[in-house]
Every structure is written in C-alpha cells, then in structure tokens.
C-alpha positions in Angstrom: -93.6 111.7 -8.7 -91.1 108.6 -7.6 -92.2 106.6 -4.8 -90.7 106.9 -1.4 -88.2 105.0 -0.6 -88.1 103.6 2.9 -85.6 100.9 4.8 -86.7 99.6 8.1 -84.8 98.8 10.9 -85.3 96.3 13.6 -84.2 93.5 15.3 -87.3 91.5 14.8 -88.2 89.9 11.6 -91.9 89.8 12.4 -92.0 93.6 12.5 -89.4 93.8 9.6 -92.4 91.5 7.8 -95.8 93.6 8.8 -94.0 97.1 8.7 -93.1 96.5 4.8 -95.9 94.6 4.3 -98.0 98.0 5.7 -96.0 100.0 3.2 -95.8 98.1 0.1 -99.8 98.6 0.5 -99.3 102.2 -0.5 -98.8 102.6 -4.4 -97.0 105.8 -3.2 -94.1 104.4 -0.9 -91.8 101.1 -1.4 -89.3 99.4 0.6 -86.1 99.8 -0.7 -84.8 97.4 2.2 -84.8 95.9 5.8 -81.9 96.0 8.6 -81.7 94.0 11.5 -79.4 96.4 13.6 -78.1 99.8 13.3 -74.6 98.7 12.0 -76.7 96.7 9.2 -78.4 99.4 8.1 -75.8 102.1 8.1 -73.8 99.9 5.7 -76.8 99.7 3.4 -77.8 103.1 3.4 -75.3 104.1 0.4 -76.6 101.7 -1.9 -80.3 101.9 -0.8 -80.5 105.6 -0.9 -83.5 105.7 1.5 -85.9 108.6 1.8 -86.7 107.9 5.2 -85.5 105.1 7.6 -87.6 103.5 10.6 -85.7 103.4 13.1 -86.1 101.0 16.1 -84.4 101.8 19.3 -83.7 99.1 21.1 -81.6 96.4 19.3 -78.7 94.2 19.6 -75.2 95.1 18.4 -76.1 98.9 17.6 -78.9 100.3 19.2 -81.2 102.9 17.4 -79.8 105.9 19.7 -76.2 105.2 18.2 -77.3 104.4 14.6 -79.2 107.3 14.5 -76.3 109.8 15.7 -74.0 108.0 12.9 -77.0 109.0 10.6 -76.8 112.7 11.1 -73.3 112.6 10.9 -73.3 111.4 7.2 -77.1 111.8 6.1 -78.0 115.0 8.3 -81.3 115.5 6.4 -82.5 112.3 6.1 -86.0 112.0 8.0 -86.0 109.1 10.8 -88.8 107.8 12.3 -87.8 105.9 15.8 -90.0 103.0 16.9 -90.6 103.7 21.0 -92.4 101.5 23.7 -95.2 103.5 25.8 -92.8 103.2 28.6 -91.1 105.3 30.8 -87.7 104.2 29.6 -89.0 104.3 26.0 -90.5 107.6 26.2 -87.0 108.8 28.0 -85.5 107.4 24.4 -87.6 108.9 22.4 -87.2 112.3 23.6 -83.6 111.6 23.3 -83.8 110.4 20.1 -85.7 113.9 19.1 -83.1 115.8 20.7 -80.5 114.0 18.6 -82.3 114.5 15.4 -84.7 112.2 15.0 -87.5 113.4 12.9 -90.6 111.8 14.3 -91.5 108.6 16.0 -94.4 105.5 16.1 -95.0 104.0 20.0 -95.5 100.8 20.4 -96.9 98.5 23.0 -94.1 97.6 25.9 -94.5 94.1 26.0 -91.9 93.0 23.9 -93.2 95.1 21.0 -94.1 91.6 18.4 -97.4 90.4 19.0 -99.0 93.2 19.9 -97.2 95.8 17.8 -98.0 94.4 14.6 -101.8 93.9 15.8 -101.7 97.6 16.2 -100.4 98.3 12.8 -102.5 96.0 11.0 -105.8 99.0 12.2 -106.3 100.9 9.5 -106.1 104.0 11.8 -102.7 103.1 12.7 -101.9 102.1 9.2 -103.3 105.3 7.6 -101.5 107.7 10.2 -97.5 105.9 10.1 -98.6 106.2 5.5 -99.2 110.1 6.4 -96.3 110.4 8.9 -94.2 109.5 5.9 -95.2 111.0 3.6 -95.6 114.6 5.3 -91.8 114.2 6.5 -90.6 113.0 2.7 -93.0 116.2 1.6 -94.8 114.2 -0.5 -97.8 116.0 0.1 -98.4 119.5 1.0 -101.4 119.5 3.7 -101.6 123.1 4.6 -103.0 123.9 0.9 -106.2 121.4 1.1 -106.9 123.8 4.5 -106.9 127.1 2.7 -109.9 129.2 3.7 -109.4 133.1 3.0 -112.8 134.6 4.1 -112.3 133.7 7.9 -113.6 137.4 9.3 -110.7 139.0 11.4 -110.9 141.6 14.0 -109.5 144.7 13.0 -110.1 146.2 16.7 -107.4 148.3 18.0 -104.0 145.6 19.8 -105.1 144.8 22.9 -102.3 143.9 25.8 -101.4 140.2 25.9 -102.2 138.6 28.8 -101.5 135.2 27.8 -99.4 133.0 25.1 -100.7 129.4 23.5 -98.5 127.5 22.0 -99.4 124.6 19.3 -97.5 121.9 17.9 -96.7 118.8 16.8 -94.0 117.3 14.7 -90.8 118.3 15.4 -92.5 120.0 18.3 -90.7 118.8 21.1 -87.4 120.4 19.7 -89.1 123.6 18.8 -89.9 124.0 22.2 -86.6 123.0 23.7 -85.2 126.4 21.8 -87.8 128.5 22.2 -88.9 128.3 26.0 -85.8 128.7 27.7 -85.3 132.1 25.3 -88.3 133.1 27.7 -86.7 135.3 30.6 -87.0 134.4 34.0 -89.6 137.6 34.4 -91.8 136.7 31.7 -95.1 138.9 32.8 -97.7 136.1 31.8 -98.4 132.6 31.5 -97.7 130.2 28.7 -100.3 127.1 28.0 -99.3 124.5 25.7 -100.2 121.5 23.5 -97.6 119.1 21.8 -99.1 116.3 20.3 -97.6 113.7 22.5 -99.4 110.3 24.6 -99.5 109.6 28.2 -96.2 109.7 29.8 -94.3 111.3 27.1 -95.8 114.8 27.7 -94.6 114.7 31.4 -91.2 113.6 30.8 -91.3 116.5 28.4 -92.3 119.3 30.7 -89.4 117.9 33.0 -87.1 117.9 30.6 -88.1 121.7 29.5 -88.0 122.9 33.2 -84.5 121.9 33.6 -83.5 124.0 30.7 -85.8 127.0 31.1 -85.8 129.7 33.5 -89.7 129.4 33.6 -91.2 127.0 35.5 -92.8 124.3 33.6 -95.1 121.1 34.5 -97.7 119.3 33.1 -101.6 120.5 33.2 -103.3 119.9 36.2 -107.4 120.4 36.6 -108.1 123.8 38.4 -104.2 124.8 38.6 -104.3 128.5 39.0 -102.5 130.4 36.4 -99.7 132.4 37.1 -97.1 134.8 35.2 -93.5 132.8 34.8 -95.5 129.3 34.3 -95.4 127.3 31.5 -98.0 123.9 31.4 -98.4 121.6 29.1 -101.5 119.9 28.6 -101.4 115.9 29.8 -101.5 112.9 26.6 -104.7 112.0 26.3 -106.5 114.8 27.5 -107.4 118.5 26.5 -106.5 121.2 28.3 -108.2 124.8 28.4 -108.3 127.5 30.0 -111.4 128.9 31.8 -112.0 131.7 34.3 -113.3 131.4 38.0 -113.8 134.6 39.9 -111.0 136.7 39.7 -108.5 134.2 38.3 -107.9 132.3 35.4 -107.6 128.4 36.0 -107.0 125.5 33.8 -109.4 122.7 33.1 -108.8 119.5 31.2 -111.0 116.3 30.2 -111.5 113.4 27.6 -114.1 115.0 25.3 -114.0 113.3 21.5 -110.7 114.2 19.9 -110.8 116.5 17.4 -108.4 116.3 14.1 -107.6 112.7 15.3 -105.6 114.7 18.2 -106.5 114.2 22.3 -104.7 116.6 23.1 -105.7 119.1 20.3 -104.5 122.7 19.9 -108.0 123.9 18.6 -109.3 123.1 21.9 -107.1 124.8 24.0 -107.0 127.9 21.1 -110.5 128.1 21.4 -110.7 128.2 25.1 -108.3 131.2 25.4 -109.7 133.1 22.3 -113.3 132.6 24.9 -111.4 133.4 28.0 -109.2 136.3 27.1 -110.5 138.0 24.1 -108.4 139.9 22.5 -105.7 139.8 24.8 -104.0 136.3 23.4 -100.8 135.7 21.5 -100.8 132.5 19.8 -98.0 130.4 18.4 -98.5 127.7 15.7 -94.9 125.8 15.4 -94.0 122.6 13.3 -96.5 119.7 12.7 -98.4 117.5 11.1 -101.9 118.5 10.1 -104.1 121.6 10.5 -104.8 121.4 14.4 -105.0 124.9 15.7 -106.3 126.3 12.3 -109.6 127.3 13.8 -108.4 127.7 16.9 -106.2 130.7 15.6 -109.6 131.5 13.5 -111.4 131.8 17.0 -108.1 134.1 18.2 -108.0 136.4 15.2 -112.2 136.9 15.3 -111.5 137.6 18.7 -109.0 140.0 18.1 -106.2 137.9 19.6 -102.8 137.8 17.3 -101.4 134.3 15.9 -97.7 133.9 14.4 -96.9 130.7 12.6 -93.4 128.8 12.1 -91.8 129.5 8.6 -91.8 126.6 6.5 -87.7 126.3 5.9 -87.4 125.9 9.9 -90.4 123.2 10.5 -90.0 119.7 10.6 -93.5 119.4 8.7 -95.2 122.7 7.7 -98.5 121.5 8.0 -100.0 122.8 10.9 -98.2 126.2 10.2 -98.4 126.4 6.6 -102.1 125.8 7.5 -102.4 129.1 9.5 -101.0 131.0 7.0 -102.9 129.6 3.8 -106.0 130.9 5.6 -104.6 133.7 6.2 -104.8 134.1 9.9 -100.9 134.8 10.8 -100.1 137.9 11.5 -96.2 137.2 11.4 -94.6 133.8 10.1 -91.2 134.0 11.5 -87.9 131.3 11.7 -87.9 129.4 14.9 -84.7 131.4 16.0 -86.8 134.5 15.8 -90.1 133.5 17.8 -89.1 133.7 21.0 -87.8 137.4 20.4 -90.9 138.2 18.4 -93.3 136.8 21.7 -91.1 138.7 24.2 -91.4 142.1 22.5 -94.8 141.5 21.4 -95.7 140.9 25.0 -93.5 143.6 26.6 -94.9 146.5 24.1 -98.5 145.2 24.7 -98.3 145.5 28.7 -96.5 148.8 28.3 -98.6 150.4 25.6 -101.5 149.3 28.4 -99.8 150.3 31.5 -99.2 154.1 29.7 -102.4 154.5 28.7 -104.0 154.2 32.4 -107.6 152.8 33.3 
C-alpha cells in the first residue's frame, strides 16, 4: 500500500521541522510538503495531492478557519487535522473548525505553541497517537477488525422499557452529535448521558454549543447531579462519568480513576455503569471514532439485556469504535447517522408504551 501523503501547515518553521520530522519516522506516511499560511498551502495542494493536511489555525495572511473552508470547497473529502491551543479561544476554534469540516484535531500548549508543542510531540505517546490519528482518517488501517470477538454471551430476555440512552463517541463526534441531539424532541421521556472524547474545556464549550441548538437541555456532568427526563450531560475532559443510583433516584458520579483505552473520559466506563445501574433497561449508541472504546461497555449492555446500535461505516468519520461493536457482534441495529435519532425516539417511545400497557 502507498504511503500517506501529508502537507503541514503552519506559520512556524520549528513546528513545520518536528511535525515532519515526527512523520518521516513512520515508514508508512511521508511529507509531501510544508506551508507557512493557508493561502501557501491551498496553492500547493494541486501539485502535492495530499492525503491529509495539518492544519494550524491561527496564522498570518490566511488563517486555518478560512483555508480550511476554501478546502471543502475544492477538496471536500480531504481529511484535515487542525492544530488548537488548550484555550478557551482555541477550543472555541476548534469546535468551529469541526462544524466547518474539519476532520479531527491535535491541542497544543497555549503558550505560543513552539517550545512547548514540539516537547509534547517528541513523547512517544503523543507521537504514536497524532501516527494513528492519520492513519485511521486516511483508512490506512482498519481497527475495528483486530477487536473482533464473536462469543461475547447476549441476553436473549424478553425488551425491557428504556429508561435511559448512552451515547459514545469520538472522532467526528462532536458533529455527530450536533445532528443527532437536537432531532431529540423537547418531551424526550428519559435522560441522555454522554462521552465524546474531548480535554478539559472543550467538552464544556460543547455542551453549550449543543444546548443552543437542541430542544433538550444540555450541560456538562456534574458529581451527584440528579438525573432527569429532557437532560442531556456530557461527561467533563479528564474525568469519567457514570451513573449510579442513590435511593429512589439515579445520580451521576464522576472521578479520575486510570484511563482506560488511553481515553479519561472513556465510553466503557460510563457503558458499564449504566449496564450495572439499569439493567436491561438501556439503549446505547456507539457513533464515529477512533478506537474500540465502548466495545465492552456495549458487551456489559447486551449481557445485561440492554440494546446497542452502532454508526454505519459510510456516515463515520472513522469506523473504529463502531465498526468495533459490530465485528463483535453486539449491535443490534447499525444505522446512517440521519437515521439514529429516529431509530432512539421510536425505540424509546415503543419501550415505555409496551411497558405502560402491560400494567404492574
């Protein structure tokens, strides 16, 4: 298989030098070029024929928000990764960026970004997740078969009413979720808990940006928030959420526990805790991303006789963490993302009606 072909775009030619150095490391990628603004790069792109483009956002001349909507108007499938500061500003970017198309993107620290952000790329952690990030979006690799594990016991107990819906993703996520929660109506009968791969920050300014568009109301996770029907949370970066009952009512808990599949927050955590809390009564979702988070989790659902539907692969971003679900065999429906949000409200209605008509 050819290499993958990536130009990098920045205004700084220290990070131009350590982000192809990174990458010319890999056997399995190679710079095709560097850019040192948007206007640049968009004149090299023809001859370059990138797979993927880095993408910084903020740079003299042509910034990385405009370069990358001139991208999707000539190259609207080719994948962009944006470079963001962990700041408020550069997490506001960023989920701009992602709203305009942008495939994925790499923080970086917010002082200046030079010093500091190539020290953080030269960790091979750091190293070895911006090589996958690449790769997974250039589908250079196919993740979800490596996860494949058909003997996972399922329940086969009679559909139990839904009393709550997790959600799970990751790559591409934050778009997936901007279509599918605000197809939620305004009476949705339960809660929703969520987990989007996101840091510190980011995952706030999401939930904002998600409760101006939706008719739910949603926020970020809070420790010992009462759960309610019409709510949507989030869990915070850097911490995983769950669910857990006290008396009566069903409340959510977070903490810093190990990360688990190099995710804090990680979807089999909060999967988990709902298949414990609820049973059978549980409708999880497994949308676009990297990896196989939420694999076991949905095992943990299905064993409990809870119901799991997965993102198609033609719709995701990345079908890993989908395309994991459903090489184990634990999705009960794989459906487009223009068809989820139908399939969660009908699931859910027919459940609680089913329930209500059959009494005590």
């Amino acid at each position: 298989m050819k290499p993958v072909r990536v130009l990098i775009v920045d205004d700084s030619a220290v990070i131009r030098k350590m982000v192809s150095t990174m990458l010319s490391s890999d056997p399995e990628i190679v710079v095709a070029g560097t850019a040192g603004n948007g206007r640049v790069a968009l004149e090299r792109i023809p001859d370059l024929k990138p797979d993927l483009v880095t993408l910084d956002i903020e740079m003299p001349e042509m910034d990385g928000l405009e370069t990358l909507v001139e991208i999707r108007k000539l190259y609207p499938k080719l994948p962009v990764i944006m470079f963001s500061t962990l700041t408020e500003r550069g997490a506001a970017a960023t989920l701009d960026a992602l709203a305009r198309g942008a495939s994925d993107y790499v923080t970086k620290p917010s002082h200046t970004g030079t010093a500091e952000f190539t020290q953080e790329l030269s960790t091979a952690r750091v190293r070895e997740e911006f090589l996958r990030r690449i790769k997974s979006l250039c589908a250079f690799s196919v993740p979800h078969a490596i996860h494949a594990a058909p003997h996972i016991p399922i329940s086969e107990r009679p559909q139990s009413r839904i009393d709550v819906v997790a959600i799970g993703s990751s790559t591409g996520g934050p778009n997936a979720l901007c279509e599918l929660i605000p197809q939620f109506p305004a009476d949705f009968p339960v809660p929703v808990v969520i987990v989007q791969h996101m840091p510190p920050l980011f995952t706030r300014l999401l939930s904002e940006r998600l409760n101006t568009l939706s008719p739910l109301e949603v926020q970020e996770g809070k420790q010992g928030q009462r759960l309610q029907s019409g709510q949507v949370w989030i869990a915070p970066g850097d911490y995983h959420m769950t669910v857990g009952r006290k008396g009566t009512e069903f409340v959510l808990g977070l903490n810093r526990d190990a990360p688990e599949n190099s995710c804090r927050p990680a979807v089999d955590v909060l999967f988990r805790s709902v298949a414990h809390t609820f049973g059978a009564n549980v409708l999880a979702v497994v949308l676009t991303g990297m990896g196989a988070d939420g694999t076991q989790g949905s095992a943990k659902i299905r064993e409990a006789g809870g119901k799991v539907i997965a993102q198609d692969e033609a719709s995701s971003v990345v079908w890993g963490m989908p395309g994991s679900v459903v090489a184990a065999n634990l999705a009960d429906r794989v459906c487009p993302l223009s068809g989820i949000a139908h399939e969660v409200v009908r699931r859910v209605s027919m459940r609680r009606a089913l329930a209500r008509a059959a009494g005590p």
